[in-house]
KOLVORO-581143 format. One line per field, with one value per residue (C-alpha): residue number from 1; x, y, z; residue in one letter. Coordinates in nm, 4 decimals. Layout:
BEGIN
k NUM:...
px X:...
py Y:...
pz Z:...
r A:...
end
This chain:
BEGIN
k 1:2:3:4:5:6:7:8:9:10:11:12:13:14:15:16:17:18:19:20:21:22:23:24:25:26:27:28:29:30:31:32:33:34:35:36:37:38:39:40:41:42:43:44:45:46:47:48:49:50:51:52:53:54:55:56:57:58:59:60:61:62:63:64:65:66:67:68:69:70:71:72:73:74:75:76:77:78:79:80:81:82:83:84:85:86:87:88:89:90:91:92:93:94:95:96:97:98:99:100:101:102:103:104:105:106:107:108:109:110:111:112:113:114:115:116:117:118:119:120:121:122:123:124:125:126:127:128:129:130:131:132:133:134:135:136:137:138:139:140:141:142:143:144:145:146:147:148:149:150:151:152:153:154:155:156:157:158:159:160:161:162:163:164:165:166:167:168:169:170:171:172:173:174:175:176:177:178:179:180:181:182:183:184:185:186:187:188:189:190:191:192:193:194:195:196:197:198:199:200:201:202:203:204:205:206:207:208:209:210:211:212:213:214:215:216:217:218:219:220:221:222:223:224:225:226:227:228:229:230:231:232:233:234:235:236:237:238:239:240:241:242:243:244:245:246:247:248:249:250:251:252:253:254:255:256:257:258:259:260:261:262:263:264:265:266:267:268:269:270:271:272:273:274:275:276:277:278:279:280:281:282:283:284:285:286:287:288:289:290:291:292:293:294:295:296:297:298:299:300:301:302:303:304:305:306:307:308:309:310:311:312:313:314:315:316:317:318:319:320:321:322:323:324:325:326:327:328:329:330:331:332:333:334:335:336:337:338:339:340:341:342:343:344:345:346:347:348:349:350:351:352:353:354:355:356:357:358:359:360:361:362:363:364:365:366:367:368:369:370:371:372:373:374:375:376:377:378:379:380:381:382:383:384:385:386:387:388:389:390:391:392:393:394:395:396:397:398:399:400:401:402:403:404:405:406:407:408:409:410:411:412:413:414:415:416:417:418:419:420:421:422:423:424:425:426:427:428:429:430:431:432:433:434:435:436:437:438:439:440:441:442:443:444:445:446:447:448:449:450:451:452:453:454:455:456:457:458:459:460:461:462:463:464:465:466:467:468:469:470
px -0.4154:-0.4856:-0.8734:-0.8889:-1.0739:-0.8451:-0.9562:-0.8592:-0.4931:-0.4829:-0.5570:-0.2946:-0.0419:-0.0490:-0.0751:0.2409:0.3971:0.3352:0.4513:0.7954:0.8097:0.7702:0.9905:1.2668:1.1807:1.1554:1.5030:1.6639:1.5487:1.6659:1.9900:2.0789:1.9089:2.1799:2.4466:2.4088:2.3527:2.7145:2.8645:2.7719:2.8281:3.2116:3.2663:3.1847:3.4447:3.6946:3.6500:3.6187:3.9109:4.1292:3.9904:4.0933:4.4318:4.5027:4.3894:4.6422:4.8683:5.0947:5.1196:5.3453:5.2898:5.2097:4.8403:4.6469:4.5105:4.2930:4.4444:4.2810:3.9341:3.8587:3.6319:3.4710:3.1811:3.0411:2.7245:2.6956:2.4608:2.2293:2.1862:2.4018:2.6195:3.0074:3.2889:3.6776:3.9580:4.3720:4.5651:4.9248:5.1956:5.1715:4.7918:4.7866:4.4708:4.5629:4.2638:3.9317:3.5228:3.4203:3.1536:3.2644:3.0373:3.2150:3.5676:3.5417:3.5320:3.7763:4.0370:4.4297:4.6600:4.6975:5.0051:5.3113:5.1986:4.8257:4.7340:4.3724:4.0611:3.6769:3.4393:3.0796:3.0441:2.7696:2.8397:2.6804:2.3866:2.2822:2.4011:2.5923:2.8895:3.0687:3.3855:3.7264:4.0746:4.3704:4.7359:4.8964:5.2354:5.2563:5.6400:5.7832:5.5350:5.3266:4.9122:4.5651:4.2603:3.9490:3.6695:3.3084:2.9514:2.6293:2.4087:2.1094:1.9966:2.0579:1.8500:1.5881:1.5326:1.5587:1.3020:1.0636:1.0738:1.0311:0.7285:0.6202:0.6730:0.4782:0.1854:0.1802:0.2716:-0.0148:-0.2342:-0.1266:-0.1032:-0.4821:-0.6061:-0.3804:-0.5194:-0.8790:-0.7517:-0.6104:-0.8872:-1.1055:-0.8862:-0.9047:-1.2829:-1.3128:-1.0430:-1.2186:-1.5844:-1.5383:-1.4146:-1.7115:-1.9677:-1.8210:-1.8737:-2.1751:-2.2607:-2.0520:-2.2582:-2.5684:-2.4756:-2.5944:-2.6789:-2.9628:-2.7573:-2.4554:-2.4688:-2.4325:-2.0761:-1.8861:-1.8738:-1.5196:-1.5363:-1.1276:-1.0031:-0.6572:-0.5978:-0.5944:-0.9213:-1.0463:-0.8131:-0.9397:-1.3396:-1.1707:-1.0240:-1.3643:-1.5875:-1.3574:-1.4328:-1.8022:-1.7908:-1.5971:-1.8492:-2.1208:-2.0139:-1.9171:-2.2512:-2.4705:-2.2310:-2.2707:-2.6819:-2.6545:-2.4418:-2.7419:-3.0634:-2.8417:-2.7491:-3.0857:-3.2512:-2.9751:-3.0242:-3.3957:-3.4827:-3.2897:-3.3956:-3.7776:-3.6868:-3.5795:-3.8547:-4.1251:-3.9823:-3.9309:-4.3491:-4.4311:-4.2502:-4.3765:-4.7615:-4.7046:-4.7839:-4.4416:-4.2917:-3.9179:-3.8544:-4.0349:-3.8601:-3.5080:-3.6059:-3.7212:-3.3969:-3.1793:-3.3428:-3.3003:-2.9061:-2.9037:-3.0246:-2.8169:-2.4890:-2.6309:-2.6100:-2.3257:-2.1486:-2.3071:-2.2225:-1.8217:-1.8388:-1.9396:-1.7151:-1.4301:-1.4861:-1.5483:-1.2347:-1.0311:-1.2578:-1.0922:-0.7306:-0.7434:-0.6595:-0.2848:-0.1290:0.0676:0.3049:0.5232:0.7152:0.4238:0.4004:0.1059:0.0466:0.0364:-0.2095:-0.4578:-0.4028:-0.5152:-0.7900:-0.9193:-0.9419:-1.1709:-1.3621:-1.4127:-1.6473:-1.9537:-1.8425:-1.8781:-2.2194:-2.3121:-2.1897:-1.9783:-1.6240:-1.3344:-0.9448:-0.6710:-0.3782:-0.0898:0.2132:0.5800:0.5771:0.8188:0.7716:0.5822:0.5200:0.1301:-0.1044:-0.2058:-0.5015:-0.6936:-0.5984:-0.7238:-1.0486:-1.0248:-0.9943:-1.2970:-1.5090:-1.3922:-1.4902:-1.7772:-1.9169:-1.8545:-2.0066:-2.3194:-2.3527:-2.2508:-2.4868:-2.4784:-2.2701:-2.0649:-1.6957:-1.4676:-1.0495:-0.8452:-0.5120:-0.1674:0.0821:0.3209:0.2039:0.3723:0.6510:0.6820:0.6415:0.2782:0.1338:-0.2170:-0.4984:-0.7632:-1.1172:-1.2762:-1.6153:-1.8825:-2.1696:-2.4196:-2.2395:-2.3213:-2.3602:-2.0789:-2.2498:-2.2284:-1.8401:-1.7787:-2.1163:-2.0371:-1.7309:-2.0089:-2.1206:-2.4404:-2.4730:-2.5914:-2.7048:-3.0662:-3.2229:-3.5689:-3.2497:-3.3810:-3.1794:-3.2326:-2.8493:-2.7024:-2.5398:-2.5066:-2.3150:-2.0076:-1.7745:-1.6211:-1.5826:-1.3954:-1.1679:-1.0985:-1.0086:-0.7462:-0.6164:-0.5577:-0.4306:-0.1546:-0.0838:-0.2549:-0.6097:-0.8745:-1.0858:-1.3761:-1.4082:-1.7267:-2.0252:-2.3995:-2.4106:-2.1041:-1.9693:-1.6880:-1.3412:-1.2402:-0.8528:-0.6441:-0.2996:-0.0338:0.3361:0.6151:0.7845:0.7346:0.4299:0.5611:0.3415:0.0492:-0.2633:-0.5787
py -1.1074:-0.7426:-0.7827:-1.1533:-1.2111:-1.1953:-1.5698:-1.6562:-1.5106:-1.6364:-2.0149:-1.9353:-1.8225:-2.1176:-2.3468:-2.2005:-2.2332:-2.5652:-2.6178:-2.5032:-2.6757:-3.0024:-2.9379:-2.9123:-3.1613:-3.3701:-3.2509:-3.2432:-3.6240:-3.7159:-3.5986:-3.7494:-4.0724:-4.0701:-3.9332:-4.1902:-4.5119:-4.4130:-4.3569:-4.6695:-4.8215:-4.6516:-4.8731:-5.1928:-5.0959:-5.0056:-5.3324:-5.5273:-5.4056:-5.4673:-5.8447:-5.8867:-5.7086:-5.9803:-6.2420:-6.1435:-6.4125:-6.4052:-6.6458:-6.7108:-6.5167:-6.1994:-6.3114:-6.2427:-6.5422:-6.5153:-6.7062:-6.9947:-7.0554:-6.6415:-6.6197:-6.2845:-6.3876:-6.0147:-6.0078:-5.9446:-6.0369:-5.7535:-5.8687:-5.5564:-5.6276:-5.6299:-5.5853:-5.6612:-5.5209:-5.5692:-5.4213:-5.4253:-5.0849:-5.1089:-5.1395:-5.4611:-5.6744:-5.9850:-6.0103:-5.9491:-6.0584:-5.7660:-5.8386:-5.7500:-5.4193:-5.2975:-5.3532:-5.0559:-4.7978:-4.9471:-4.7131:-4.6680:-4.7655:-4.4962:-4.2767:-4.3325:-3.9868:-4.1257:-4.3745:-4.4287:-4.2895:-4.2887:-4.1686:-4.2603:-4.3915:-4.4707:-4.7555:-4.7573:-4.9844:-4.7280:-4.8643:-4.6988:-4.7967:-4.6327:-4.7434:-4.7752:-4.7908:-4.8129:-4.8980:-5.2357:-5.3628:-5.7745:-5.9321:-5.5967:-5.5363:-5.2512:-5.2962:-5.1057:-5.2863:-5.1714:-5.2787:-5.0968:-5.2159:-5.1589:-4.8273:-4.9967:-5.0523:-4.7248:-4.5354:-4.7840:-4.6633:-4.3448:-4.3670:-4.5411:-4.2621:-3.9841:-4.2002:-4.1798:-3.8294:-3.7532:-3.8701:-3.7792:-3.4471:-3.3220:-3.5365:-3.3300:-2.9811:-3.0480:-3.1550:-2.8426:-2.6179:-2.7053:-2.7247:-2.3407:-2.2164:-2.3555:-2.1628:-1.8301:-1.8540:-1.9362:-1.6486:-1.4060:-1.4952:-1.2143:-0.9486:-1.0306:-0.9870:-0.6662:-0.5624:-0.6644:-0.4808:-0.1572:-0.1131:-0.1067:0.1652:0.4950:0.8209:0.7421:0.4361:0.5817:0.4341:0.0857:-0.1147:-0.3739:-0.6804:-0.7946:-1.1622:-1.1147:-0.7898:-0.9159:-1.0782:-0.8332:-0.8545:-0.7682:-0.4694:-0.3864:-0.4167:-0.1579:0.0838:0.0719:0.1437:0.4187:0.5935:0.5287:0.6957:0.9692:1.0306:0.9889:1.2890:1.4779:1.4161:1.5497:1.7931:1.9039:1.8759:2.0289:2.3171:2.3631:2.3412:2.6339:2.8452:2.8563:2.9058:3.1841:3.3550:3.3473:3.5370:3.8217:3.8320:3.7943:4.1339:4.2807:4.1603:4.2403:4.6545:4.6976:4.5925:4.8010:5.1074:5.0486:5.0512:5.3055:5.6875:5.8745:6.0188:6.0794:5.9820:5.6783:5.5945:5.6736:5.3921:5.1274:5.1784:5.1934:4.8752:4.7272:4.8135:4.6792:4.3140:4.3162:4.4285:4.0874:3.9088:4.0072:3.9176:3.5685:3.5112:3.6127:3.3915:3.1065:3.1585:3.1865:2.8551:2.6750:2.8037:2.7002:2.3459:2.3037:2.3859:2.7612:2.9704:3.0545:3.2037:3.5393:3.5550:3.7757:3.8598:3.9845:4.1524:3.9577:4.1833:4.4653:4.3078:4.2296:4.6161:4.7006:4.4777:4.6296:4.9850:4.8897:4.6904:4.9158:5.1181:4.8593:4.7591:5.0593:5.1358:4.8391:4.9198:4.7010:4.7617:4.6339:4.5480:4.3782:4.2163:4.2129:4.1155:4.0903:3.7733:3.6352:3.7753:3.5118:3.4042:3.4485:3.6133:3.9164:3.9769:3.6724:3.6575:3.9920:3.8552:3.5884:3.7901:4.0247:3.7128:3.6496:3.9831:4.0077:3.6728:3.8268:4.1444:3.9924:3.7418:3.9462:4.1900:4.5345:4.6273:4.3184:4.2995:4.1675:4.0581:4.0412:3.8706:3.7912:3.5850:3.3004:2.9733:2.7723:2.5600:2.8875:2.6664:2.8288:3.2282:3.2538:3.4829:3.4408:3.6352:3.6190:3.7564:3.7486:3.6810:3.4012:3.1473:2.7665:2.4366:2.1651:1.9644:2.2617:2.3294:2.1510:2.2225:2.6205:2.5578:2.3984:2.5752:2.7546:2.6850:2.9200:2.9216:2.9519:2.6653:2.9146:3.0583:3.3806:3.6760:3.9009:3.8619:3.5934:3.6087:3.3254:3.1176:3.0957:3.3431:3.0586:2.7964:3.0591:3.1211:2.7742:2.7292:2.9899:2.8752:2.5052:2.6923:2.8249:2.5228:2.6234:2.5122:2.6861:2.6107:2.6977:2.7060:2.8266:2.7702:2.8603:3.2272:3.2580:3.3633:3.1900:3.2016:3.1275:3.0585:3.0400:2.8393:2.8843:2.7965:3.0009:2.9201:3.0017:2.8120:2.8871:2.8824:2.6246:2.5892:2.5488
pz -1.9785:-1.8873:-1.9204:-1.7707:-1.4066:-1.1521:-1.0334:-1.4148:-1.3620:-1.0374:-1.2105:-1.4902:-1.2597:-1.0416:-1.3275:-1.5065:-1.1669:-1.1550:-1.4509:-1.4314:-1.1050:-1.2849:-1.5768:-1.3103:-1.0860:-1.3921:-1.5190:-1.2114:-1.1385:-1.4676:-1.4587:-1.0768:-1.1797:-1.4938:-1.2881:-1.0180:-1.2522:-1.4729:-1.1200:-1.0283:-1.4090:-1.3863:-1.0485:-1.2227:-1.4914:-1.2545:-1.0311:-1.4122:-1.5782:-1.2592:-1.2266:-1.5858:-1.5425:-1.2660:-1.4979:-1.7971:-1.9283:-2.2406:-2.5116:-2.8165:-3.1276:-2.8611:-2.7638:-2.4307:-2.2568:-1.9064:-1.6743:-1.4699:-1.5425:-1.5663:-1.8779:-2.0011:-2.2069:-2.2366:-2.0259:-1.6420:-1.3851:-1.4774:-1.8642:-1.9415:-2.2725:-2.1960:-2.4128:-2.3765:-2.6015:-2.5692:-2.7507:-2.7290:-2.7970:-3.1732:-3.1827:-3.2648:-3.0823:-2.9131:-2.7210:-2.7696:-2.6616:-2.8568:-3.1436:-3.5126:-3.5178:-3.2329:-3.4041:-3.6135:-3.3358:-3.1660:-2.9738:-3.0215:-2.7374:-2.4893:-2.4724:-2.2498:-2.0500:-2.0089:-1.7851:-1.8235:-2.0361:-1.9247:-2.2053:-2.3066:-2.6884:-2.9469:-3.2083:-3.5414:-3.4479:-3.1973:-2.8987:-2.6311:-2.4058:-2.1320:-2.1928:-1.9491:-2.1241:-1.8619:-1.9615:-1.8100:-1.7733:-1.8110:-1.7793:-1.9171:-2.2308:-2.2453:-2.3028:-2.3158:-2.2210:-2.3225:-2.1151:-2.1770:-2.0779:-2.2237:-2.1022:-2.2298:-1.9001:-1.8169:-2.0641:-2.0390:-1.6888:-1.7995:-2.0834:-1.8254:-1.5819:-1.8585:-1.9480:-1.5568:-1.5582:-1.9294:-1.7687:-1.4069:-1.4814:-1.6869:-1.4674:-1.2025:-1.3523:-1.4468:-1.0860:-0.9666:-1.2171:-1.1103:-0.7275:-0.7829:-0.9709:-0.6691:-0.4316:-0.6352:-0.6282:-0.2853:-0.1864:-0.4245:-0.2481:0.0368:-0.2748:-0.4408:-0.1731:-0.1052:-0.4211:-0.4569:-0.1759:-0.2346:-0.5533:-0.3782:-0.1426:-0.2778:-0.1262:0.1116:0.2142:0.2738:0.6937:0.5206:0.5983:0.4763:0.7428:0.8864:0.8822:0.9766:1.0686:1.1096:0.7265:0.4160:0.3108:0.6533:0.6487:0.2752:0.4080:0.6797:0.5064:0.2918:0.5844:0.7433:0.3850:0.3800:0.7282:0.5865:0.2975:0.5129:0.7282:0.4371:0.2853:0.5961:0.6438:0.2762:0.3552:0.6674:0.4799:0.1909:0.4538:0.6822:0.4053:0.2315:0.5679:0.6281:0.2999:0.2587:0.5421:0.4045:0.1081:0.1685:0.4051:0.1016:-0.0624:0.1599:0.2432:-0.1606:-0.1574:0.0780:-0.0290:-0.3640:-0.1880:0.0687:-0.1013:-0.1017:0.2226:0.2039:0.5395:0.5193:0.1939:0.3551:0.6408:0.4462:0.2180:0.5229:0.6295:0.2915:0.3069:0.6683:0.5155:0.2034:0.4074:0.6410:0.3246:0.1797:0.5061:0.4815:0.1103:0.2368:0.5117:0.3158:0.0238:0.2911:0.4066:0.1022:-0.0542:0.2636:0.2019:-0.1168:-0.0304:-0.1974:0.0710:0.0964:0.4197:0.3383:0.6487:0.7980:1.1333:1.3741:1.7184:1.8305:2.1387:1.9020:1.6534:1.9450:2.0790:1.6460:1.7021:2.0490:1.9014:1.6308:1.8116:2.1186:1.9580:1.9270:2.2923:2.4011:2.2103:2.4417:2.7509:2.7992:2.9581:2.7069:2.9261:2.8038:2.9794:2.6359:2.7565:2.5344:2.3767:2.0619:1.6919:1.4829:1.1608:1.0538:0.8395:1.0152:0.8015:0.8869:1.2118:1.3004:1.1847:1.4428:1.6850:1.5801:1.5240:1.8895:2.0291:1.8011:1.9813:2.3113:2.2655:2.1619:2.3915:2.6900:2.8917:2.9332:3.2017:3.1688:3.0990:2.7901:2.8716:2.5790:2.6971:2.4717:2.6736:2.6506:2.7852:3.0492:2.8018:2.6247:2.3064:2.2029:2.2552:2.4191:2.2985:2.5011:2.5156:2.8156:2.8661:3.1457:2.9661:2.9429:2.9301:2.7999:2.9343:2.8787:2.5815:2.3471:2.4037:2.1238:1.8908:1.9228:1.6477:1.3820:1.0527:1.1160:1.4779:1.7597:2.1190:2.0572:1.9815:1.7946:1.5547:1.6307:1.5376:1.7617:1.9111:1.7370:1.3743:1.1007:1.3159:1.0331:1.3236:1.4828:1.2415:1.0005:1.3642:1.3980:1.0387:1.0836:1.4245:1.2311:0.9226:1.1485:1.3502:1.5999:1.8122:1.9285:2.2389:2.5011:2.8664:2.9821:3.2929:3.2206:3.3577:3.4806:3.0992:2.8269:2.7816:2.4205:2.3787:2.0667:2.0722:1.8263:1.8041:1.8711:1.5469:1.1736:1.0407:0.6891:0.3978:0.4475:0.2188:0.3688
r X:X:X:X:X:X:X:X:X:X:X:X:X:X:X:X:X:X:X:X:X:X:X:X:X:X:X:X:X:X:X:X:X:X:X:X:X:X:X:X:X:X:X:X:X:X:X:X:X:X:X:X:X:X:X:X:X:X:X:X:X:X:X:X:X:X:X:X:X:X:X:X:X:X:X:X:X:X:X:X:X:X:X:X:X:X:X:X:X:X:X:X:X:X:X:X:X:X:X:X:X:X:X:X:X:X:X:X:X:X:X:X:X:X:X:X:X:X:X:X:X:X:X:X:X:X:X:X:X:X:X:X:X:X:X:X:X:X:X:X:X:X:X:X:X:X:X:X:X:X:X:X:X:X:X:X:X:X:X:X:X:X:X:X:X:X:X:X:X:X:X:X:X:X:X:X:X:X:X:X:X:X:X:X:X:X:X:X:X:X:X:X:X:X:X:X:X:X:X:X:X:X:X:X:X:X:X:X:X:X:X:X:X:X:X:X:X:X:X:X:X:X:X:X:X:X:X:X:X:X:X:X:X:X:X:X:X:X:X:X:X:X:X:X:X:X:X:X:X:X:X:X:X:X:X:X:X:X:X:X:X:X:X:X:X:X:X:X:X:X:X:X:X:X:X:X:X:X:X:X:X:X:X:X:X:X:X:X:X:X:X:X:X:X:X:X:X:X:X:X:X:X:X:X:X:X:X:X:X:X:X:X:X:X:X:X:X:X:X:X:X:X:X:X:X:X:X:X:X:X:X:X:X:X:X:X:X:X:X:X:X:X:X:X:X:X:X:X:X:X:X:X:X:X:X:X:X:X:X:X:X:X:X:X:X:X:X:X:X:X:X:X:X:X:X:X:X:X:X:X:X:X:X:X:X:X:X:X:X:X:X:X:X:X:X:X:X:X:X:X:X:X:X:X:X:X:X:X:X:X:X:X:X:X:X:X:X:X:X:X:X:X:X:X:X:X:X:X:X:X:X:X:X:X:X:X:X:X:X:X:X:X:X:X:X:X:X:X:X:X:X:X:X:X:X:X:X:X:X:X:X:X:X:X:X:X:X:X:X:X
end
């Protein structure tokens, strides 16, 4: 059954089903058809046996005669075999319509403590009786009559509508069974188109979806949940394409550097200082790398869940006044003035270690982006519900237009559009800072005019964020 279609189950299912349902509606008929006919067949007796009891005369020698012109010559108006039997204290008949086969089961008196006695019997000939025996009392002398009629009719109906039933029934499983195994194909149609098209999708279709003939029924919430995870793939997948083109663009140029001052220093005749240079260059460019080759294992461990958060109680203000010092020296190499505005706010629960590198990647984006002469703010405060703490780096630099708010937080994405690197870096800084901002709860975002510099502002809750995998 395991390996059958599901339209075959579906067919066998319903069949069975309809099957059982017959079976019982066939028993279940049967037995109030059979109920309802003895019901009716014990009424006859009852109305029968008191006619005759009305009718009872005694004669010399201790026989029963019917009175009048009564006469009960053993069939009724439906053709239904009747039989009569008196019997008088001692056992002795003194009446009797019955024929001689029926003699031989023929019942004792009833006790002085019973009064009557309705039971079904089968003579030896096959045939059955429902039979009524009530005690009567005629001038002072006790009797039984037995009256019983014929159930011949009875289980004649009954045979006839078993007959009705043995062939309706499989008539009707077999038009149901092809009527269900119509409806499981047609049901099954939309399941099969969809997966006849799901397994033509492949990776240069991926922008293909699944119509929704009925988005409210469950195979238009099926065709749904399908096309929310081809959209999901699909921006995995040019993510993950994006990722390779950006990386190998990142890492060649590098490494063709490297390439290119090894080449010339093995040309060039040999001068210290110009040997010193082109390995101080070389350094420069593999330090770049190695930087790049971090970055990117960063994320792709906190892509696969990797990365666990090693908390503990911190002073916030006084991780942001850590960060300041180390950074002020390449602000200052710049010229750039560094303030900060750190006021008390609650202990927390975070990873100090990776975010103090959100906060350099932070200040490392400012510095480079922001003029000489200009200005960096470093600020730690509560906000206004005092349910999040506020580190915000505010610089007065150049600024960006309000499309790329959003773009600036993408793998491998900078302000220039050439990807020159004369200022900018990998652009890995602030996607690894938003990954820890959402690692701790928290959110990072931008506020910035063309010119007129950014303000980039990192929201995290009061409380402990606990342990959390990234």
């Amino acid at each position: 059954m395991a390996r059958t279609s599901i339209r075959t189950r579906l067919a066998l299912w319903f069949g069975a089903g309809l099957v059982a349902t017959a079976l019982t509606l066939a028993g279940i008929s049967t037995l109030l058809l059979v109920r309802g006919m003895r019901a009716e067949l014990d009424a006859d007796l009852t109305r029968d046996l008191a006619r005759v009891a009305t009718h009872m005369e005694p004669r010399p020698g201790g026989k029963i005669h019917l009175r009048g012109s009564y006469r009960y010559d053993g069939h009724g108006d439906d053709g239904n075999q009747r039989f009569l039997d008196i019997v008088d204290s001692s056992g002795r008949l003194v009446h009797s319509s019955s024929r001689p086969q029926s003699r031989k089961h023929r019942p004792p008196p009833l006790s002085a403590g019973e009064a009557s006695r309705l039971v079904s019997v089968q003579l030896s000939d096959g045939l059955r009786l429902r039979r009524l025996s009530r005690a009567v009392t005629v001038e002072g002398r006790r009797y039984t009559v037995h009256l019983a009629h014929s159930e011949k009719h009875l289980w004649a109906t009954v045979r006839s509508l078993l007959i009705i039933f043995s062939v309706l029934v499989p008539f009707t499983i077999l038009a149901s069974g092809l009527g269900g195994w119509f409806l499981a194909r047609k049901a099954l149609q939309p399941i099969q188109r969809m997966t006849s098209l799901a397994q033509k999708i492949n990776a240069s279709s991926l922008r293909t979806r699944i119509p929704v003939e009925n988005p409210k029924d469950e195979l238009g919430q099926l065709a749904g949940v399908l096309n929310d995870m081809l959209e999901r793939i699909d921006e995995a997948f040019e993510n993950l394409k994006r990722f390779t083109s950006d990386a190998s663009h990142e890492l060649r140029t590098p490494l063709a550097s490297i390439k290119a001052l090894g080449e010339v220093s093995l040309k060039a005749p040999s001068q210290d200082g110009k040997h010193r240079e082109t390995v101080v260059s070389m350094l420069r460019e593999t330090n770049r790398m190695t930087e790049l080759v971090e970055a990117l294992l960063l994320l792709s461990r906190a892509d696969a869940g990797r990365i666990e958060l090693c908390t503990e109680t911190t002073d916030l203000a006084r991780l942001a006044e850590d960060t300041l010092g180390i950074m002020g020296v390449l602000a200052e190499e710049k010229g750039l003035r560094l303030e900060s505005d750190l006021r008390q706010v609650p202990l927390t629960e975070v990873d100090p270690r990776l975010l103090r590198q959100a906060l350099m990647n932070l200040l490392q984006n400012a510095i480079t982006y922001t003029p000489k002469g200009g200005e960096i703010t470093v600020s730690v405060r509560p906000d206004a519900s005092g349910e999040r703490i506020l580190i915000q780096v505010k610089d007065t630099g150049v600024g960006m237009d309000l499309e790329r708010h959003q773009d600036i937080f993408e793998r491998f994405y900078r302000i220039d559009d050439a990807r020159t690197r004369a200022t900018g870096g990998a652009g890995l800084g602030l996607a690894i800072t938003r990954w820890i901002a959402r690692a701790h709860g928290g959110e990072i975002s931008v506020s910035s005019s063309l010119g007129e510099g950014s303000t980039f502002t990192v929201a995290l809750p009061t409380g402990p964020t606990g342990r959390t995998e990234g």
